[in-house]
N, C-alpha and C positions, 0 to 999 in steps of 0.2 A: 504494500500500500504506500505510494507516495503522493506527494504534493496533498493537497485539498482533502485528500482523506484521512492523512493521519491528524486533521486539526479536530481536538478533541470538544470544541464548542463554537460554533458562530450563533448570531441572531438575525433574525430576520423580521418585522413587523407582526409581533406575536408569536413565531416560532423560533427556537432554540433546539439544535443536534444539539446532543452531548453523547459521544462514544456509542453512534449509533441509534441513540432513541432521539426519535424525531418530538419535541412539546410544544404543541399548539394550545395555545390561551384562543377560545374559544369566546366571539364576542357577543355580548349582551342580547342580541336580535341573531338567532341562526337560522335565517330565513334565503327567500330564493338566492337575492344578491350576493347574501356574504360566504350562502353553499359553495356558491359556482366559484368564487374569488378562493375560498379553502383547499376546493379540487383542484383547481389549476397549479397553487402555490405547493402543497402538498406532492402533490402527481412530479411536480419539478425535481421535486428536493428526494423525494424517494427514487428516483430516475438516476440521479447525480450522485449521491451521497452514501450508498449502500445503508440505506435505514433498515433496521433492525424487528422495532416495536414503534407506534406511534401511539404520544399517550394525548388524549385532548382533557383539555383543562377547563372544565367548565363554573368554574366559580364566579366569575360574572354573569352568566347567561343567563335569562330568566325567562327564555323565548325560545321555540321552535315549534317550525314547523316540516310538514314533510320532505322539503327539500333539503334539511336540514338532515334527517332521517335519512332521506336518500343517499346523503355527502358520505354519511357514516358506515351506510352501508358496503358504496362503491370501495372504502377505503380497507376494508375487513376484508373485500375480496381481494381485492388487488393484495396486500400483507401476506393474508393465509396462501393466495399462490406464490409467493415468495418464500415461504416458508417462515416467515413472522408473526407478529401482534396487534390486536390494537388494543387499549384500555381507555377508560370513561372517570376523571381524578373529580372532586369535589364539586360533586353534582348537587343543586340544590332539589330540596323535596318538591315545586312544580314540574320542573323538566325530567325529573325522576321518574313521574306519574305519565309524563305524555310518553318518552321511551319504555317503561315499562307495557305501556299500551300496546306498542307498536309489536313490541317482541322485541325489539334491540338487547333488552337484558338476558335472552337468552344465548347470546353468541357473544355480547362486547360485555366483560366484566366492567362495574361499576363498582365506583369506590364515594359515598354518601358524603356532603361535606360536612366538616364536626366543630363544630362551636363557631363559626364564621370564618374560620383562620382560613391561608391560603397557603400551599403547599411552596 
């Protein structure tokens, strides 16, 4: 592994590689717009970067909707044929309840968020 890959952290506009897991801070409204704007940037950086696992960070969000769902889903598949991950970090209890609908809690592990704090 040389150049760009052995760099064990860059950021980007909400997302951060560190040694291969991709984290996405996940914003407020995940709706059509900022789906499409997540897969593109996403789709990029796993392309480029040999990502590993991608964790999304949802501790600001308090909004989604299916396209939002869809982004997450696209991204599970794309991971799992690579032989990777995806996870779900400090989810508040509304967007808990609309994923938990959906069935996303049964493929993307979720991790609840606990006392307000941010990881």
């Amino acid at each position: 592994m040389r150049g760009s890959m052995k760099r064990k952290k860059s950021q980007d506009n909400g997302m951060k590689v560190e040694n291969r897991v991709l984290w996405i801070r996940v914003p407020a409204e995940l709706d059509h717009h900022s789906a499409a704007q997540l897969c593109e940037k996403t789709d990029e950086l796993v392309r480029t970067r040999d990502i590993r696992e991608i964790v999304f960070d949802f501790s600001r969000t308090v909004f989604c909707d299916s396209s939002g769902i869809g982004m997450l889903m696209g991204r599970y598949k794309m991971m799992k044929a690579l032989g990777g991950s995806v996870r779900a970090v400090q989810v508040q209890d509304r967007v808990e309840r609309i994923l938990t609908l959906s069935g996303i809690m049964k493929i993307i592990p979720l991790e609840r968020m606990q006392g307000g704090k941010e990881r």
